[in-house]
KEVOZA-51929 format. One record per residue (C-alpha): x, y, z. Coordinates in nm, 4 decimals. Last residue first. Layout:
N
<atom px="X" py="Y" pz="Z"/>
...
//
This chain:
275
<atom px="8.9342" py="14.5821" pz="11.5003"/>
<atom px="9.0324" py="14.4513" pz="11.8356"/>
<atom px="9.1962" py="14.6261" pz="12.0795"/>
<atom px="8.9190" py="14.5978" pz="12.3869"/>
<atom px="8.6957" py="14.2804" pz="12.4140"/>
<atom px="8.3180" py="14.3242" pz="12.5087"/>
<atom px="8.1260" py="14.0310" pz="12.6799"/>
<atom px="7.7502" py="14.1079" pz="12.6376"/>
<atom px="7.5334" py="13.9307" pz="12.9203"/>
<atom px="7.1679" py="13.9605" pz="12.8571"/>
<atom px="6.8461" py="13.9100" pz="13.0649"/>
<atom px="6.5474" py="13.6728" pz="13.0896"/>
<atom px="6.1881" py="13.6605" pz="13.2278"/>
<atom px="6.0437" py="13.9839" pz="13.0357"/>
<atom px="5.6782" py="13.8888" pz="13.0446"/>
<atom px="5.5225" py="13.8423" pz="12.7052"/>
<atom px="5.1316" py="14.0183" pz="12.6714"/>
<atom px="4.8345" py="13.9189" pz="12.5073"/>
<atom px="4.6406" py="14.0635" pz="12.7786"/>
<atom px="4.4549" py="13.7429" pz="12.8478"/>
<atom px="4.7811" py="13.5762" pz="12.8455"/>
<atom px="4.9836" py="13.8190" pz="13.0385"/>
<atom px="4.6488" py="13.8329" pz="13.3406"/>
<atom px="4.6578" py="13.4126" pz="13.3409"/>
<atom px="5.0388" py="13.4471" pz="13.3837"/>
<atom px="5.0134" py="13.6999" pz="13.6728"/>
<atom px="4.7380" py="13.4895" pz="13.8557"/>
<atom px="4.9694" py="13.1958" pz="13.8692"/>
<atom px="5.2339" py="13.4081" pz="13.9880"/>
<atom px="5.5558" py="13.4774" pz="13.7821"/>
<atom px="5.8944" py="13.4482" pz="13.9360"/>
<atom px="6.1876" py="13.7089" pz="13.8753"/>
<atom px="6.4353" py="13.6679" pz="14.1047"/>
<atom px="6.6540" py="13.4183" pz="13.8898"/>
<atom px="6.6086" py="13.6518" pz="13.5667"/>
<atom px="6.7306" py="13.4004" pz="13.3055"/>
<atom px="7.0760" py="13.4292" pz="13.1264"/>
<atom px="7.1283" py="13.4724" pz="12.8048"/>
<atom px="7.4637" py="13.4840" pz="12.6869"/>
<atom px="7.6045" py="13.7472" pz="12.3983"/>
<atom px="7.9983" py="13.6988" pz="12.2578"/>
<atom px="8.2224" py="13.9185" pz="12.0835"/>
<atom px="8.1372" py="14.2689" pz="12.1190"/>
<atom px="8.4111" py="14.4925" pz="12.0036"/>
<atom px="8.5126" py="14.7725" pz="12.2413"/>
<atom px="8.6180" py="15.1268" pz="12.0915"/>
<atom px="8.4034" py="15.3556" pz="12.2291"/>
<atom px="8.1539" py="15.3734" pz="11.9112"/>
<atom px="8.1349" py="14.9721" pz="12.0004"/>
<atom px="8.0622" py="15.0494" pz="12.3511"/>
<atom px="7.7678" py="15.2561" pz="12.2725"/>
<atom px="7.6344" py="15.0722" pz="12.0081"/>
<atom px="7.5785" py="14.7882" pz="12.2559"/>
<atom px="7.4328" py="14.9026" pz="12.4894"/>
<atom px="7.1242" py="15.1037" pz="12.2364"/>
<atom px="7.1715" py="14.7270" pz="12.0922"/>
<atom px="7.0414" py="14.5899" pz="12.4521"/>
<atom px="6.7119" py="14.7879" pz="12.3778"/>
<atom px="6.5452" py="15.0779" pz="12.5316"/>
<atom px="6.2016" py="15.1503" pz="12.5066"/>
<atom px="6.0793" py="15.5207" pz="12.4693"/>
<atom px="6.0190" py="15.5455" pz="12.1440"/>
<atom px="5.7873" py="15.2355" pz="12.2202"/>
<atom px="5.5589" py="15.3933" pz="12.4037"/>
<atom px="5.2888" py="15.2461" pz="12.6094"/>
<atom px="5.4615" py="14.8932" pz="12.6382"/>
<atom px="5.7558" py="15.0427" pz="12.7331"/>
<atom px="6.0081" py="14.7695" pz="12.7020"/>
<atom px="6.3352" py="14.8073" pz="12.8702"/>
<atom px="6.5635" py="14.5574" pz="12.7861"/>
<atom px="6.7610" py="14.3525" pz="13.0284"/>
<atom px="7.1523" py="14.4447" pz="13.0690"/>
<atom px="7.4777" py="14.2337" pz="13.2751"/>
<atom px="7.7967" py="14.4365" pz="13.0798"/>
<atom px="8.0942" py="14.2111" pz="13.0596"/>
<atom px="8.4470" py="14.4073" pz="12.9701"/>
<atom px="8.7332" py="14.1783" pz="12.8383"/>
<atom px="9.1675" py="14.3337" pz="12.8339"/>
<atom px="9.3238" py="14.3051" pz="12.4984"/>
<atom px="9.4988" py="14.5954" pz="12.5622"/>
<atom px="9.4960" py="14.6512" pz="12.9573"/>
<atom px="9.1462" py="14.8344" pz="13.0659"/>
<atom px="9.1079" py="15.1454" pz="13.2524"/>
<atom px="9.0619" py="15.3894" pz="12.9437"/>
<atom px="8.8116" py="15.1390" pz="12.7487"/>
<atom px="8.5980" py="15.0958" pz="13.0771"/>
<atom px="8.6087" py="15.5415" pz="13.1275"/>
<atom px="8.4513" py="15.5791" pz="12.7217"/>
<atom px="8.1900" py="15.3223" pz="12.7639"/>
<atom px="8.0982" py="15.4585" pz="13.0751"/>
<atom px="8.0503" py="15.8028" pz="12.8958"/>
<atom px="7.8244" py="15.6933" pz="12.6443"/>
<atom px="7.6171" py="15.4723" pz="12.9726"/>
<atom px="7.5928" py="15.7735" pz="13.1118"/>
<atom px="7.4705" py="15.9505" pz="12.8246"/>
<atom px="7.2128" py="15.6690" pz="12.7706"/>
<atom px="7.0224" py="15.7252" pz="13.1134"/>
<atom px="7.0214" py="16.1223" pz="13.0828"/>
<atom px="6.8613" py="16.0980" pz="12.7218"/>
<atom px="6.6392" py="15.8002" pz="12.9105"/>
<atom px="6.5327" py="15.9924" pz="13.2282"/>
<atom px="6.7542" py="15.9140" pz="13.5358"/>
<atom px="6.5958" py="15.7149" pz="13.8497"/>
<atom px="6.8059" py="15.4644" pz="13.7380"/>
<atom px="7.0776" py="15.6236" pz="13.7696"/>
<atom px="7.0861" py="15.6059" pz="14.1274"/>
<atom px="7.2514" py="15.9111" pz="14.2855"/>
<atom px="7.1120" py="15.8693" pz="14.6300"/>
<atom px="6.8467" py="15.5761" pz="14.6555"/>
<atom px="7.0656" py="15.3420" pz="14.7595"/>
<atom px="7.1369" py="15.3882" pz="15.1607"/>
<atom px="6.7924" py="15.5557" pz="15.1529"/>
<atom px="6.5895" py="15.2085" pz="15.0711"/>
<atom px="6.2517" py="15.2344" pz="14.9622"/>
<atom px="6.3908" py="15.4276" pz="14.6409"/>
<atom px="6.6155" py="15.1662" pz="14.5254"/>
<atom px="6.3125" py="14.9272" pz="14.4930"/>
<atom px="6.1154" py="15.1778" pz="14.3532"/>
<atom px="6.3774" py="15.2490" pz="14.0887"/>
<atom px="6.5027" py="14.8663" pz="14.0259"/>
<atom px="6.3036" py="14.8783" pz="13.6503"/>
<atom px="6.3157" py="15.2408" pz="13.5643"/>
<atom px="6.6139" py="15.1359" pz="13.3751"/>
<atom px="6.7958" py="14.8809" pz="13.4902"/>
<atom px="7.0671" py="14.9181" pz="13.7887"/>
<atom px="7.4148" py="14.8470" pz="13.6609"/>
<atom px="7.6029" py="14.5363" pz="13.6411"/>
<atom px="7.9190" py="14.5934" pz="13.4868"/>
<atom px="8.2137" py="14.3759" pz="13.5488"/>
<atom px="8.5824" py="14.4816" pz="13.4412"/>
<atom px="8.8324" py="14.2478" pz="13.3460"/>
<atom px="9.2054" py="14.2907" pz="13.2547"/>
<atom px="9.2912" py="14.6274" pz="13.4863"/>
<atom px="9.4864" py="14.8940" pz="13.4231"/>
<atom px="9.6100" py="15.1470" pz="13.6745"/>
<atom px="9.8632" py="15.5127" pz="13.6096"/>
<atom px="9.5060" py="15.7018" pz="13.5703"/>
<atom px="9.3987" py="15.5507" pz="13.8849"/>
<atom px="9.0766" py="15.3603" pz="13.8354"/>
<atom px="8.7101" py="15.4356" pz="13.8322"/>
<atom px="8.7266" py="15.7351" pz="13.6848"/>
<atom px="8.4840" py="15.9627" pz="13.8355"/>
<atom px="8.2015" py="16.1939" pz="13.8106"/>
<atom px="7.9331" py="16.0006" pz="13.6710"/>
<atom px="8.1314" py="15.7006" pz="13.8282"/>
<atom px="8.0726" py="15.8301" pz="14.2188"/>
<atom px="8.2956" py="15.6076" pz="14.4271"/>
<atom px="8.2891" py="15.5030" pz="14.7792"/>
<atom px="8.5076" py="15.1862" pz="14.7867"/>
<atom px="8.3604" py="14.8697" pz="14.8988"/>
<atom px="8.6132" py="14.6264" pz="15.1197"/>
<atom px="8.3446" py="14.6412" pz="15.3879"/>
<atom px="7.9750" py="14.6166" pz="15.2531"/>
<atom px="7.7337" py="14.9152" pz="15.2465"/>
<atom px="7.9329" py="15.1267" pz="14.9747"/>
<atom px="7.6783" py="15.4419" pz="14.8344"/>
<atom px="7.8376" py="15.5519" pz="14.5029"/>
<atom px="8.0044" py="15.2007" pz="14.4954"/>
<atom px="8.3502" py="15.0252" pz="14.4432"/>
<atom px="8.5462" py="14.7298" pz="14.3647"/>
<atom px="8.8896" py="14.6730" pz="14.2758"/>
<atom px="8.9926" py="14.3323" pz="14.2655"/>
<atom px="9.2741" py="14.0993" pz="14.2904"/>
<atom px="9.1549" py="13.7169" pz="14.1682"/>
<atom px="9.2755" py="13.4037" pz="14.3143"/>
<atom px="8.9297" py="13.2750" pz="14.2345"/>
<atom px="8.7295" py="13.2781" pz="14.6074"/>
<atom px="8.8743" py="13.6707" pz="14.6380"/>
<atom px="8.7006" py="13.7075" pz="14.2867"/>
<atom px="8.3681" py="13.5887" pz="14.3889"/>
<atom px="8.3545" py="13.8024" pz="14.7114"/>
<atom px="8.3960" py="14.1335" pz="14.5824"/>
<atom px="8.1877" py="14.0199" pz="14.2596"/>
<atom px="7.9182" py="13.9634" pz="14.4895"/>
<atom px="7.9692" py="14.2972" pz="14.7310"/>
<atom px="7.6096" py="14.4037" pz="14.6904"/>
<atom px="7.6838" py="14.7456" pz="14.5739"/>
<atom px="7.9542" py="14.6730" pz="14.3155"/>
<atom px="7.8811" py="14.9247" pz="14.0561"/>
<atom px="8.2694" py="15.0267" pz="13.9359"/>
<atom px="8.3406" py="14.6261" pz="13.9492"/>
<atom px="8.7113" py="14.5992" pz="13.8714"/>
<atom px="8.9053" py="14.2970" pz="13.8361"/>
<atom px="9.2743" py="14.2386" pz="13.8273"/>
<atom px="9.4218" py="13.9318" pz="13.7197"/>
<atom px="9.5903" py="13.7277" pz="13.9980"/>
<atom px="9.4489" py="13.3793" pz="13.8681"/>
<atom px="9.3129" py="13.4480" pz="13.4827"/>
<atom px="9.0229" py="13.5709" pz="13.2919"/>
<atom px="8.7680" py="13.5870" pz="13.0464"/>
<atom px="8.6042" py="13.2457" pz="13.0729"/>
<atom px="8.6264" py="13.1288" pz="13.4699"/>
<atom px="8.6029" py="13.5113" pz="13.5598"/>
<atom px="8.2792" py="13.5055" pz="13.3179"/>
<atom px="8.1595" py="13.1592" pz="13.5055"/>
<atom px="8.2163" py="13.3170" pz="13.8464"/>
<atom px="8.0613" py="13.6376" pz="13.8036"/>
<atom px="7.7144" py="13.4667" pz="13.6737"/>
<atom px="7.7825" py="13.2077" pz="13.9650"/>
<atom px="7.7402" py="13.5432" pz="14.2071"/>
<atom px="7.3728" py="13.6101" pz="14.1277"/>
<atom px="7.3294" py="13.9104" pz="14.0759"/>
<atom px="7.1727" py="14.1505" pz="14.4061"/>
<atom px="6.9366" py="14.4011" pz="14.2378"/>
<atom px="6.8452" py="14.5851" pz="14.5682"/>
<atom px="7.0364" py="14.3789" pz="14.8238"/>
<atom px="6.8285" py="14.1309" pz="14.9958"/>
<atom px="7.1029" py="13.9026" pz="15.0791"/>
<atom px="7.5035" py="14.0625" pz="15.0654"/>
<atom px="7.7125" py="13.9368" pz="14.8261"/>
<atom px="7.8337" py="13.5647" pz="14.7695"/>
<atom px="7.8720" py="13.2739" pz="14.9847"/>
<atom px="7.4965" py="13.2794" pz="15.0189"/>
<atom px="7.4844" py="13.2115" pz="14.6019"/>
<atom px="7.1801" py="13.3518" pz="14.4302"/>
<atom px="6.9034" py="13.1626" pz="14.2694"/>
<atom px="6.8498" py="12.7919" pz="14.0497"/>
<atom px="7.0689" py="12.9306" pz="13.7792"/>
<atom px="7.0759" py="12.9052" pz="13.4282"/>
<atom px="7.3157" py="13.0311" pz="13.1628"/>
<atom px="7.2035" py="13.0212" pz="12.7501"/>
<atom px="7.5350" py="13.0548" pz="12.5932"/>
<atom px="7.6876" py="12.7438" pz="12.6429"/>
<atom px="7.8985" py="12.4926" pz="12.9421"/>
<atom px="7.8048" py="12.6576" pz="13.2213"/>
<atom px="7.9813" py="12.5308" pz="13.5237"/>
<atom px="7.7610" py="12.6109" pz="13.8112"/>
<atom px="8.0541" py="12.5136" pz="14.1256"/>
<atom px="8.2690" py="12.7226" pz="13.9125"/>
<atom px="8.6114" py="12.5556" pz="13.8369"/>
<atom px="8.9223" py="12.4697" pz="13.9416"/>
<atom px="8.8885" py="12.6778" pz="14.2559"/>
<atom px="8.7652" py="12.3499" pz="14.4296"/>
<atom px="9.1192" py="12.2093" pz="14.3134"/>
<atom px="9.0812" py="11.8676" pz="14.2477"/>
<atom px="9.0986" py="11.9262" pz="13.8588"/>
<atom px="9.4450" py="12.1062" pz="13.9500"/>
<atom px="9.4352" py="12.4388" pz="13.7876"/>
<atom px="9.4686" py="12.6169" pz="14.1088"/>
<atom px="9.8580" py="12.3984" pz="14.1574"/>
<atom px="9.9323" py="12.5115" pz="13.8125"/>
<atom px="9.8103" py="12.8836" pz="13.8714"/>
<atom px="10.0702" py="12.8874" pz="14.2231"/>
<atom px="10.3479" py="12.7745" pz="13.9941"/>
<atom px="10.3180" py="12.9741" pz="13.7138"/>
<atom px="10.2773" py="13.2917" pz="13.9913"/>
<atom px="10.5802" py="13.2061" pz="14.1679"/>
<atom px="10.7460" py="13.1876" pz="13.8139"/>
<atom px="10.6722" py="13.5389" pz="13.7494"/>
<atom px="10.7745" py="13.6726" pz="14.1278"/>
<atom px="11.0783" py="13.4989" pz="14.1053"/>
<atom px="11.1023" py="13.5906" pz="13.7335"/>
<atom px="11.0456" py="13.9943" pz="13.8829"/>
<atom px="11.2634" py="13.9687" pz="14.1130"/>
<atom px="11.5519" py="13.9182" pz="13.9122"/>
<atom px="11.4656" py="14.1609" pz="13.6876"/>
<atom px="11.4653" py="14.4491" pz="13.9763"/>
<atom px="11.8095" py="14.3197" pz="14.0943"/>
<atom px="11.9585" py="14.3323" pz="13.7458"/>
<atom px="11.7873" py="14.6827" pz="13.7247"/>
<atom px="11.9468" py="14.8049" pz="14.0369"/>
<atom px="12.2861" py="14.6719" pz="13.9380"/>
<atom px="12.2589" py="14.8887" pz="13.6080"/>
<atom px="12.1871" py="15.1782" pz="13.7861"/>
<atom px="12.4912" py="15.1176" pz="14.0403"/>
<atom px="12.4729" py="15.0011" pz="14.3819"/>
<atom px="12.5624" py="15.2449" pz="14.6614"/>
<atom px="12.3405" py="15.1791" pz="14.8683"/>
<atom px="12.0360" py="15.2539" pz="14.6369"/>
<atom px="12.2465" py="15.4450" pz="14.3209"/>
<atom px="11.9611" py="15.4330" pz="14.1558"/>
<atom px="11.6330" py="15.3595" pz="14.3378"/>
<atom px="11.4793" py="15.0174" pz="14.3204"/>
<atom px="11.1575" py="14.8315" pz="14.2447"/>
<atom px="11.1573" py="15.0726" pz="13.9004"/>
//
């Protein structure tokens, strides 16, 4: 309730005319601020990378978004294409991993609210947040989109490591039991904080170990996961690694070896409440 009863003396009933009122001022504020975003000459309109099927490109990373040379930084048009998709103006966002500050940034240029936070914030506007410990939302809190981008296994773990700000707590330092559990439990925390109805995107690459292949992971391991949680997957994109550039040399040294370099990744959009 916006109001008390008996709040100056009004009745309950008064108080709850008062509260609807507001509410269709506030409702049809909103109609009219989306209609004047959906404008084609709006420069909110649309992403500035419009992708148009499931196979996403982009030349590199957006200055306007995130902070440069961030372990792992994603490129902010792959946030700005799924907001674009899966969501509205004034829908709430949460990015539980959101080190570099990208989908921070993205959302505030949509009209989106947003929640983001970090085990190890570096960027104003970041909450410090430890996920393997903690709900990521308020228990009272729902949100219609949440954004997961978390650091691949074994693949970022040098990176994070030369860097003390992100080393702490990484998981993907973890072992691949201890990697998967979090990700069973993650599952379990996204379908608690999201409305019914409400779209999860997961950003994965598979993990091949070329030495041992019981010990690769694969974007099905994901997948599974999230379905057992309740999420059903309805939509994969491919999107190539932007950072990841081969040298001459390296190609020559993948052909010889009979090798395939892992040049692309996976975005699996989960919806919750479907059966």
């Amino acid at each position: 309730m916006l109001f008390a009863e008996g709040l100056l003396g009004q009745s309950k009933e008064e108080s709850e005319r008062q509260e609807r009122q507001i509410r269709n001022i506030i409702a049809d504020g909103k109609k009219r601020i989306c209609a004047e975003i959906a404008e084609p000459d709006n420069p909110h309109h649309l992403p500035e990378s419009p992708q148009i099927g499931d196979s996403w490109h982009f030349a590199g990373c957006d200055d306007k978004y995130g902070l440069k040379d961030f372990p792992g930084r994603i490129p902010g048009q792959i946030v700005e294409n799924l907001l674009h998709f899966y969501t509205e103006p004034f829908d709430l966002i949460v990015d539980p991993m959101g080190g570099s500050g990208t989908t921070k940034d993205v959302a505030n240029a949509m009209y989106r609210r947003c929640v983001v936070s970090d085990i190890n914030p570096v960027k104003d506007g970041i909450e410090k947040n430890n996920i393997s410990a903690e709900d990521f939302l308020p228990s009272q809190k729902r949100c219609d989109f949440i954004f997961l981008d978390p650091p691949y296994f074994k693949k970022k773990n040098d990176e994070y490591a030369k860097k003390d700000d992100h080393a702490d707590g990484s998981i993907s330092s973890f072992e691949k039991d201890g990697y998967l559990k979090f990700f069973d439990d993650l599952a379990k925390k996204s379908i608690k904080a999201l409305q019914p109805s409400g779209y999860l995107a997961l950003v994965m690459s598979n993990f091949v170990d070329e030495d041992s292949a019981n010990n690769s992971i694969w974007i099905w391991d994901y997948v599974d996961r999230f379905n057992h949680a309740g999420f059903t997957t309805i939509r994969e994109i491919h999107c190539d690694l932007t950072t990841q550039s081969l040298h001459p040399a390296h190609v020559t040294q993948f052909k010889e070896e009979k090798r395939m370099a892992k040049i692309t990744r996976s975005i699996v959009v989960f919806q919750k409440g479907l059966d």
